[in-house]
N, C-alpha and C positions, 0 to 999 in steps of 0.2 A: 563570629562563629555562632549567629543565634539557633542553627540546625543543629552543632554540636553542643551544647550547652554542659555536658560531661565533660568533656573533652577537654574545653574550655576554662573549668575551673582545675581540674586535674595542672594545666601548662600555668594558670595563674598561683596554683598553690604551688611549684614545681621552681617558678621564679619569686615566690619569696621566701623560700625554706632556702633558698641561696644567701638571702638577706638577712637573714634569722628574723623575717618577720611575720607577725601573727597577729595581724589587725584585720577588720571589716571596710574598710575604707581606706583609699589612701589619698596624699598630698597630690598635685600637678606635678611637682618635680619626679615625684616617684612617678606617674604616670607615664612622663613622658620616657624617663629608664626602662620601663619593662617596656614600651612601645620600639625604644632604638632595640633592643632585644629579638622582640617580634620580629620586626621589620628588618634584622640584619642577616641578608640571605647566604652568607658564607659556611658554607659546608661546616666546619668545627662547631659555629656558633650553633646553628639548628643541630647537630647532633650532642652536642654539649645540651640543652635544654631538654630532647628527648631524653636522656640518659638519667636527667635530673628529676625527671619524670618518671621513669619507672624506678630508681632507687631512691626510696621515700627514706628510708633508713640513712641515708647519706654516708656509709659506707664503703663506698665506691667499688661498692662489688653489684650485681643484678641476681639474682637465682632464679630458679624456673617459675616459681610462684610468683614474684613478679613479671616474667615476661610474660604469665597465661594474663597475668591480671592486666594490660596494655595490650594484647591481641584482643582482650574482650570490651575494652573499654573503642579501639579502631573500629572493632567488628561494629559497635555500635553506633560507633559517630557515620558509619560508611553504611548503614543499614543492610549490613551482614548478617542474618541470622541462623544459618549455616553455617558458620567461619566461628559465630561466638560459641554454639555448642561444641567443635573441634578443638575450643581452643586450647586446652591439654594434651592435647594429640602435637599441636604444632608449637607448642613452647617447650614438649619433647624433643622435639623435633633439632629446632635454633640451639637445645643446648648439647644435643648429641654432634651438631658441628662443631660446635665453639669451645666446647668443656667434654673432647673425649677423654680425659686422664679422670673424668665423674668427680673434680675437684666440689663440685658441687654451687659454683657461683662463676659468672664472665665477667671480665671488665669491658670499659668502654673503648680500650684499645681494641678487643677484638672484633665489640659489635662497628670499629670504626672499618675494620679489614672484610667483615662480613658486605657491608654496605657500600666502599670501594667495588669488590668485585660482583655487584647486582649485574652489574651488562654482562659477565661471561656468562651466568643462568640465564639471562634472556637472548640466547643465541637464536633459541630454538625459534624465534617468532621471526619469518622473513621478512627482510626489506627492503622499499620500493628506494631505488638510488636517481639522483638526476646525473643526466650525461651532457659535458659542453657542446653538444648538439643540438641539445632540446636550450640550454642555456640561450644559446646565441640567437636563436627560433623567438625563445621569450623577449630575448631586447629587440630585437629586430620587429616584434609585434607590438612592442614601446614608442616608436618612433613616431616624430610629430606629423599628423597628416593634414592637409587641407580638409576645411568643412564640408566642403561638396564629396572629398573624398571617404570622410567617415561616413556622412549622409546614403554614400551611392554604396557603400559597405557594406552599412546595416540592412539596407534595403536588398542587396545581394542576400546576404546571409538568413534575411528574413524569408525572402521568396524559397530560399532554397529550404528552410526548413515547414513551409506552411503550404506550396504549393499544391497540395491533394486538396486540403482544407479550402483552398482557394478557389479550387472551378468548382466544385462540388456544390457550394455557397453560392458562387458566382451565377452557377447553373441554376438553382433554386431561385435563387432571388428574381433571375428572368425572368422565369417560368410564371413567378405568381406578379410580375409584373406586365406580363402579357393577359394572365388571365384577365388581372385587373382591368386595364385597357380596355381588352376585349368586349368585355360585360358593361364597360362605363360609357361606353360608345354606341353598343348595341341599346340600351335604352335611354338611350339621348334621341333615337331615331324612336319612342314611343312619344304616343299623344300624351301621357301621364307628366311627362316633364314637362309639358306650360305650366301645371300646376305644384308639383311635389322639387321643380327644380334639382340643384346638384346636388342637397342631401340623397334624394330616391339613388343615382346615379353610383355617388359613393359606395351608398350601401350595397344595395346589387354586387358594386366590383368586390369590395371586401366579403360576401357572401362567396363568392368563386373563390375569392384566394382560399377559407374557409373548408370550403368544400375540399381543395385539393389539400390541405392541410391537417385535414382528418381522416383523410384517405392514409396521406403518407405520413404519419404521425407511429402509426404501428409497426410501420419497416424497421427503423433501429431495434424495436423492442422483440422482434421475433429473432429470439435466439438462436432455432435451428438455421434459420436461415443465414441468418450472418456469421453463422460456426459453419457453413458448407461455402458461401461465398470468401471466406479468406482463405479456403485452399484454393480456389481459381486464380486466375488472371488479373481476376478486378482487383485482386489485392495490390496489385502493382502501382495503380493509381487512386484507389479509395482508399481514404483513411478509414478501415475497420472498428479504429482503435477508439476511436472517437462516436461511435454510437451512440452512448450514454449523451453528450455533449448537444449532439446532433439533433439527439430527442427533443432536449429541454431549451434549444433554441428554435425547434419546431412548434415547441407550446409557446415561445411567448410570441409567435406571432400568430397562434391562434388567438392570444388574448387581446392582441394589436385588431384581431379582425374582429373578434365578440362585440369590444369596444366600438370600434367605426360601425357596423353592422347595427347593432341595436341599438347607439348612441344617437344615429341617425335618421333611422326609425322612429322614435318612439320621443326625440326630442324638435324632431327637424320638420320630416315631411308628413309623419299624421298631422301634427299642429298644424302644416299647411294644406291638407285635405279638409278634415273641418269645418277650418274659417274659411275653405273659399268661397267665394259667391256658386249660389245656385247654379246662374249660365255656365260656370265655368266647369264644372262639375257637370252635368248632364252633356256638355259638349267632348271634354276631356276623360272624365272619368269613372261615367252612369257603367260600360260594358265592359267595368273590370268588378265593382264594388256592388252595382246592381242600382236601380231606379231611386232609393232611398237612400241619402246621402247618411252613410253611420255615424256614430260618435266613438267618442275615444274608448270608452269602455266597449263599444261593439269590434270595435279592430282589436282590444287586447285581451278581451274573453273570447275570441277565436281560437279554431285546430292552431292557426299561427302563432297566433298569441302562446297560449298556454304553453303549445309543445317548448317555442323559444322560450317563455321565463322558467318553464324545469328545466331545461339545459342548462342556461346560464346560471341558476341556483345552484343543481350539483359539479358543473363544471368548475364556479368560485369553492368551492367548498373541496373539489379534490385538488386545485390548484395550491386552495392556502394551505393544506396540510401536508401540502409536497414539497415545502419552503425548507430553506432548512434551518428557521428557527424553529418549528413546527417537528421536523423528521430527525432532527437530534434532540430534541427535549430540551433546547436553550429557553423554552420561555418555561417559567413555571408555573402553573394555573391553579386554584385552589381545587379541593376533591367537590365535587365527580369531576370534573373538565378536565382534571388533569389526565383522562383518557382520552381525549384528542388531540394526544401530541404524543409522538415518539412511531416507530416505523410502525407496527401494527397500524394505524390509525391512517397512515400514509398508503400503504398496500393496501389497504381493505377500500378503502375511499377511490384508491384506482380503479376500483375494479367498478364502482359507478358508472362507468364510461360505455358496461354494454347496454346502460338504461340509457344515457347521451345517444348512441348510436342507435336505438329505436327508435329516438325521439327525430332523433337527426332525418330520418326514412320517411317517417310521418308530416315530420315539418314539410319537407321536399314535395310530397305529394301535392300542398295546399299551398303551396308558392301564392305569393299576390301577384299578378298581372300576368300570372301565366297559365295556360289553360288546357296545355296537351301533357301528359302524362309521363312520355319519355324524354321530357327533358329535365326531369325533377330525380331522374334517378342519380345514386349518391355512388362510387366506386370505393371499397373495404377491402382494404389486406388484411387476407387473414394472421391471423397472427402464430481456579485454578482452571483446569485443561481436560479438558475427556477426549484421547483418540480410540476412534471409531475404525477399524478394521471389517471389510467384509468380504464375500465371495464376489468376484468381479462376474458379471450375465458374459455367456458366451461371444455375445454381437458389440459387447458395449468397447469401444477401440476410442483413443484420446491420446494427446500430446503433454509432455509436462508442460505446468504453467496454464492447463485451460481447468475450467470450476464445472461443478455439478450441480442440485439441488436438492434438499435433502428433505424428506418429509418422516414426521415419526406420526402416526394416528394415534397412540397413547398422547401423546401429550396436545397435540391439534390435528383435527384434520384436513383442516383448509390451508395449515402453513408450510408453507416451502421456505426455504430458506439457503443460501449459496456460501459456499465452500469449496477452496481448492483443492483441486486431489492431490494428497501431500505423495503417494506413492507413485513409481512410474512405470514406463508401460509396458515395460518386460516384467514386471513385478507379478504373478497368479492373484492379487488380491486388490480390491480399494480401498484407501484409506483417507481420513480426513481425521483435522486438527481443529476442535471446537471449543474456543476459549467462553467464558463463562461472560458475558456480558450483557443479558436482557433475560426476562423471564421463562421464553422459552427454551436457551439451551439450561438457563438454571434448573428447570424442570426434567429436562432431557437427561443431564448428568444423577439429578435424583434416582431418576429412575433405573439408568443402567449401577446407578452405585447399590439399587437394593438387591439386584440378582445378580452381581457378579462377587468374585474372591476379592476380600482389600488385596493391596499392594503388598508382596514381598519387602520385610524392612528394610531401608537402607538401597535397595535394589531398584525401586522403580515407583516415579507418581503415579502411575497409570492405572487404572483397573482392568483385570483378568479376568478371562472367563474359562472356563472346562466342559468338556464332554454333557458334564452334569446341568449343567447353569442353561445349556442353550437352549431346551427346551419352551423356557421361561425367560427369554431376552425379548425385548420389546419388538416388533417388525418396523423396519425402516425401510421406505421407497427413496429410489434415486430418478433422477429422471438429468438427460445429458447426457453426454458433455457438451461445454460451450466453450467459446473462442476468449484467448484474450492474451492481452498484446505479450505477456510472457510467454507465448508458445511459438513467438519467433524467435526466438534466442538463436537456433539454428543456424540465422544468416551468417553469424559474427566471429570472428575467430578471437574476439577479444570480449568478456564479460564483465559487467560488472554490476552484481547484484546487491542490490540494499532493501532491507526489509526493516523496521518498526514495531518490537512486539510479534501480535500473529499476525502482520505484513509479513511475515517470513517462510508462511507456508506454501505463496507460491514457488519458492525457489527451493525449497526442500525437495521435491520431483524434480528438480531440472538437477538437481545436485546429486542423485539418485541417478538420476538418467545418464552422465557423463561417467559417473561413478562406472555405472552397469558397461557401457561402450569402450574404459579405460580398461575392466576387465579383457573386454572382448578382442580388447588389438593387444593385449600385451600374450594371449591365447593364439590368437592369427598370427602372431609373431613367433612366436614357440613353435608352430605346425610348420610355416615357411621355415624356417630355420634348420627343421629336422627334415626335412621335403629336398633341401639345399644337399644336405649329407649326403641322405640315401641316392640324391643324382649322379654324384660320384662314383657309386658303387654299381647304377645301371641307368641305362641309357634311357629302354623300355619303362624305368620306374618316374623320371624326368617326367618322360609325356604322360603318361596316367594321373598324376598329379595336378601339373600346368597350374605351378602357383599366380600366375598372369592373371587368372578368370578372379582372383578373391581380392586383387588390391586394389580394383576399380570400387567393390561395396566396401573394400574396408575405409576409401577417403570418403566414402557417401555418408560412414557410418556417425563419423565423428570429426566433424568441423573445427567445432572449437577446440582453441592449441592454449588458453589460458581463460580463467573461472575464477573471478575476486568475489566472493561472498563476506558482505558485510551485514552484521545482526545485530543491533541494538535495543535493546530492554534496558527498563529499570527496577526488574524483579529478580532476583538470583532465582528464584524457582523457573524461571520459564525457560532456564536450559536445560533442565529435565525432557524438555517435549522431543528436541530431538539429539538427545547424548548419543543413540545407535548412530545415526546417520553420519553424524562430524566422526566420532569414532571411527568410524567404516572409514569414511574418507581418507582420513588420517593415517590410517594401517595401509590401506589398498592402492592410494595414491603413490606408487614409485618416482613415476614422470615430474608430478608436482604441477599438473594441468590447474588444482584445482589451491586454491590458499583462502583462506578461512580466519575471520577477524570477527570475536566476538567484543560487545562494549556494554558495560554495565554503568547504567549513568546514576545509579545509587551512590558512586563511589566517586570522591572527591578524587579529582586529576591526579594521576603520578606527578611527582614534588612536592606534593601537599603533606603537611604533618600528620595530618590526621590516618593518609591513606601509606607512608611509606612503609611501616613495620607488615602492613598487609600487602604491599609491592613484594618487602622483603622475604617474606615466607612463601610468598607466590613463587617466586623463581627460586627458591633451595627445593622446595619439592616436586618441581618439574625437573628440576637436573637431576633430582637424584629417583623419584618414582616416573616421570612421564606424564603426570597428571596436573591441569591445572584446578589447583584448590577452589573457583570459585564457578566453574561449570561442571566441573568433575570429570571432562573430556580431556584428551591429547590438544586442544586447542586454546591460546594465550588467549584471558578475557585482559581488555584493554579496560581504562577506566576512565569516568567519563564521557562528555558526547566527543565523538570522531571530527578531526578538522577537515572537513571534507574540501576546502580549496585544497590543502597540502595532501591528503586522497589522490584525487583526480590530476593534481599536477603531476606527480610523481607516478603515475600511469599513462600519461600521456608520453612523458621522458621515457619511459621503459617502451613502450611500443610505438615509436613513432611510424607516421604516416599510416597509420592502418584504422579502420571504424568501430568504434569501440560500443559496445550496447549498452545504456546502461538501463536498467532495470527497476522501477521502485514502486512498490507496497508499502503504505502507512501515510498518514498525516499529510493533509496539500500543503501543510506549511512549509516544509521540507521540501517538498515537490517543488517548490516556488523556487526557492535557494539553488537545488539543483540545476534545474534547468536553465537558471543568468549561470551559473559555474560553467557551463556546457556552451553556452553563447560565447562566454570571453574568452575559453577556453580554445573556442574552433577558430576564434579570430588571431591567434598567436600562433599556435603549431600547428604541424601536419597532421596530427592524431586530431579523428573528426568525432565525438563524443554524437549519438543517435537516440537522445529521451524516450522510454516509454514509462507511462504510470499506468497502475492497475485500477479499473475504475468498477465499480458495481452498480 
């Protein structure tokens, strides 16, 4: 217990006040007694040791002043610090159940009847069951297969999930293999090659691929356009989702052709221009370089020269700071360098590339060995928490699950920066969820925290603003919406959303959004209903009505028939950001479309000593108020990280044969895990699990 170390002496003082002993040290034998102690997981025995533990007095009674003093001493070891300031409130609480006659002290028989019945208080949290259906699906996806057949499996199972990725790639790589080709062949057919040989030949081709590769380099990155092309067609067979990806394997074979290109160049065939002999040279290569054979420094203080070494200068210099030891701040550098590292440094350095692509025009111009004009031309696509509430522009329309960008001029004006619109699109307003984590939202929050109202106490993290304040709030530009793989949610009648912290804000808009649609049919339901009646009573009232024309938009309205939202933090404050919404949820949801699993990994696993007394007061005041103590919502916070095989298993079993979305924001380490869960998972049952992660 070196994370508890309270806690820890508390259970060690608790097992020798049994022994009546009062030493600093003890023998092996005694060690090994309070270890079989520890270590014996039978229900009496760990509640016998707790008990022992909060009645220091050894009178086998507990009173309220010890139960506070054991809620606060859990709150601590579980890094509760909401739960330790309550903790009066909720050892009121334990003794108002257990000691209503106000005898004034419980014993351990009761807290033993209390802690028996903890599963009837946690009724309220549903759960996922397996069916001998999905059972016999699982053994039967056990069975021993021939090697050819696992082989021919995987590779099924692979094609079927990478197949966009596949031609799109496959298409690409052609492409600049034909270029290549083409160019390596076509000046194989010049007099230059007697002399300059297959490096000239190399470079040329890598210069084409080059060429198209700086063309098409900017397509992933043009937002507008890849947020209008995944509402078309193309979406069916382009992985959208994958732009980001796309990009950065676009760049490294521009750095494959930098490399061959001026590798070859400048190591290969000047060297062999040069040294050739005179003859060779006036015969092959006088009416490209001119009658005076140059030297090295005359080919590399050229328009070519030059323009090519500032390219490749600023090109290495936005590439290493686009690394991501570089754009996470993994490396650490002493002061001042340590401001060429971290995203600023990465963004700003991007943005060199509209110097590259001047350079690129100019280079083109001064080709060597070429000498007409239009063939040098280059082809260019163009291209805590603060939530932020604002008036949504008349024109601005978006999906839940796509992001914005958000610029404030008080604190920069050159920075943009991307955030999902946590609100949805029936919503009059936009909203975004800005957790504090670099210096520019730190500043951001500075600022809207000097002109707006603190927080109502007890009521809300957030900061307010009034009629009065707005005059003097900062101006904020939005610019978007953009695409991203959460805004297909739509397809699926089965979700399943995972977010990491503020990974959670994209699915707070989709959680809103079904919210908003559960309304809307439970409403269209009530109208048809009363529509039903009044038919009865006239004939002429039937057809004026014609409830037929609404149930075509009402199954357009809302697909999805089930919505797992799962949320993991390890800060009790960060369910503050959205108490309204799970709230909402939780009241509005009749049907039960949507179930909601909060997990707080502060808190050591339910069974664990440290966290039961905090399990225990969890579920007496959800039974008896509706509230869970450690969100302050209608929704059970779980404790702990989530076991996500036994997750997903148990969703698979519940909705067999049907395609499940699953959904995730935060950490690729996670991402990683997921996605083999989702592979083995597709290869046993009928339920086909459909990965997307959220990328920036």
């Amino acid at each position: 217990m070196k994370d508890s170390k309270e806690f820890a002496l508390e259970m060690f003082d608790a097992l020798s006040r049994r022994r009546r002993l009062k030493v600093e040290k003890i023998s092996r034998d005694e060690l090994y007694e309070y270890w079989s102690q520890i270590t014996d997981q039978s229900f009496d025995s760990r509640l016998q040791i707790f008990f022992d533990m909060v009645d220091k007095n050894e009178d086998g009674r507990i009173t309220e002043a010890e139960v506070k003093e054991i809620i606060m001493l859990s709150a601590s070891a579980n890094k509760l610090s909401k739960l330790k300031e309550q903790a009066e409130e909720y050892a009121a609480l334990i003794m108002e159940e257990l000691d209503p006659e106000r005898i004034g002290y419980i014993e351990l028989w009761q807290l033993e009847t209390l802690l028996l019945q903890k599963d009837t208080y946690l009724s309220y949290s549903q759960a996922l069951s397996y069916t001998s259906q999905a059972l016999s699906q699982n053994l039967q996806g056990l069975r021993k297969r021939s090697r050819i057949g696992r082989m021919s499996n995987r590779l099924a199972y692979y094609l079927e999930e990478n197949w966009k990725r596949i031609w799109v790639v496959s298409l690409w790589t052609i492409t600049m293999i034909g270029l290549f080709t083409w160019k390596f062949f076509q000046y194989k057919q010049k007099s230059a090659f007697n002399v300059m040989g297959y490096c000239l030949l190399t470079a040329k081709g890598a210069a084409e691929t080059l060429k198209f590769n700086m063309a098409l380099i900017l397509m992933p990155v043009c937002r507008n356009t890849i947020t209008w092309l995944r509402s078309t067609k193309l979406g069916l067979f382009v992985p959208f989702d994958d732009n980001i990806n796309f990009h950065k394997t676009i760049a490294a074979a521009i750095v494959i052709g930098v490399i061959l290109h001026v590798g070859n160049h400048v190591a290969c065939d000047f060297p062999r221009l040069i040294n050739s002999s005179n003859d060779n040279y006036r015969k092959f290569l006088s009416h490209d370089f001119g009658s005076h054979k140059p030297t090295y420094l005359d080919l590399v203080k050229g328009t070519e020269g030059v323009t090519g070494i500032l390219m490749v200068i600023i090109m290495a210099i936005a590439f290493t700071l686009a690394t991501r030891w570089f754009r996470q701040n993994l490396i650490k550098l002493p002061k001042p360098f340590d401001r060429i590292t971290g995203f600023n440094a990465f963004w700003y350095s991007h943005h060199l590339f509209v110097i590259v692509y001047a350079l690129l025009i100019i280079h083109g111009e001064f080709l060597y060995l070429v000498h007409i004009w239009y063939r040098k031309t280059v082809a260019i696509y163009s291209g805590g928490a603060l939530t932020l509430q604002m008036s949504k522009p008349p024109q601005f329309r978006y999906k839940s699950g796509q992001f914005m960008f958000v610029q404030c001029p008080a604190v920069s004006p050159f920075e943009w920066h991307p955030f999902f619109v946590t609100s949805a699109p029936g919503d009059d307003y936009l909203s975004v969820h800005i957790r504090q984590l670099g210096d520019w939202t730190q500043e951001l929050k500075r600022l809207f925290s000097e002109v707006c109202e603190p927080p109502v106490a007890g009521k809300s993290g957030l900061l307010r603003d009034d009629e009065t304040t707005k005059k003097s709030l900062p101006k904020l530009l939005i610019y978007g919406p953009y695409g991203a793989p959460a805004q297909d949610y739509r397809k699926y009648k089965v979700l399943l959303l995972v977010g990491l912290g503020i990974g959670a804000t994209p699915f707070i808009s989709i959680l809103k959004d079904l919210l908003n649609n559960i309304v809307k049919m439970e409403e269209l339901a009530d109208s048809v209903s009363d529509t039903s009646r009044a038919s009865d009573l006239s004939v002429e009232s039937n057809e004026s009505t014609a409830p037929d024309k609404v149930s075509p938009k009402q199954k357009k309205t809302l697909k999805t028939t089930n919505a797992y939202f799962y949320w993991v933090t390890r800060e009790q404050v960060s369910f503050d950001w959205f108490k309204g919404v799970m709230n909402e949820v939780a009241e509005l949801d009749q049907r039960g479309v949507i179930e909601m699993h909060n997990y707080l990994t502060s808190v050591y696993e339910e069974g664990d000593a440290r966290s039961a007394l905090i399990t225990m007061v969890q579920a007496l005041n959800h039974a008896k108020n509706g509230v869970d103590i450690v969100s302050g919502t209608r929704v059970r916070t779980h404790f702990a990280r989530p076991k996500w095989k036994n997750v997903l298993s148990k969703l698979s079993s519940k909705h067999c044969n049907a395609r499940i979305g699953l959904f995730y924001c935060g950490p690729p380490v996670l991402a990683k895990e997921l996605n083999k869960l989702c592979y083995e998972l597709n290869q046993k049952g009928s339920s086909k699990f459909e990965f997307h992660k959220e990328h920036f």
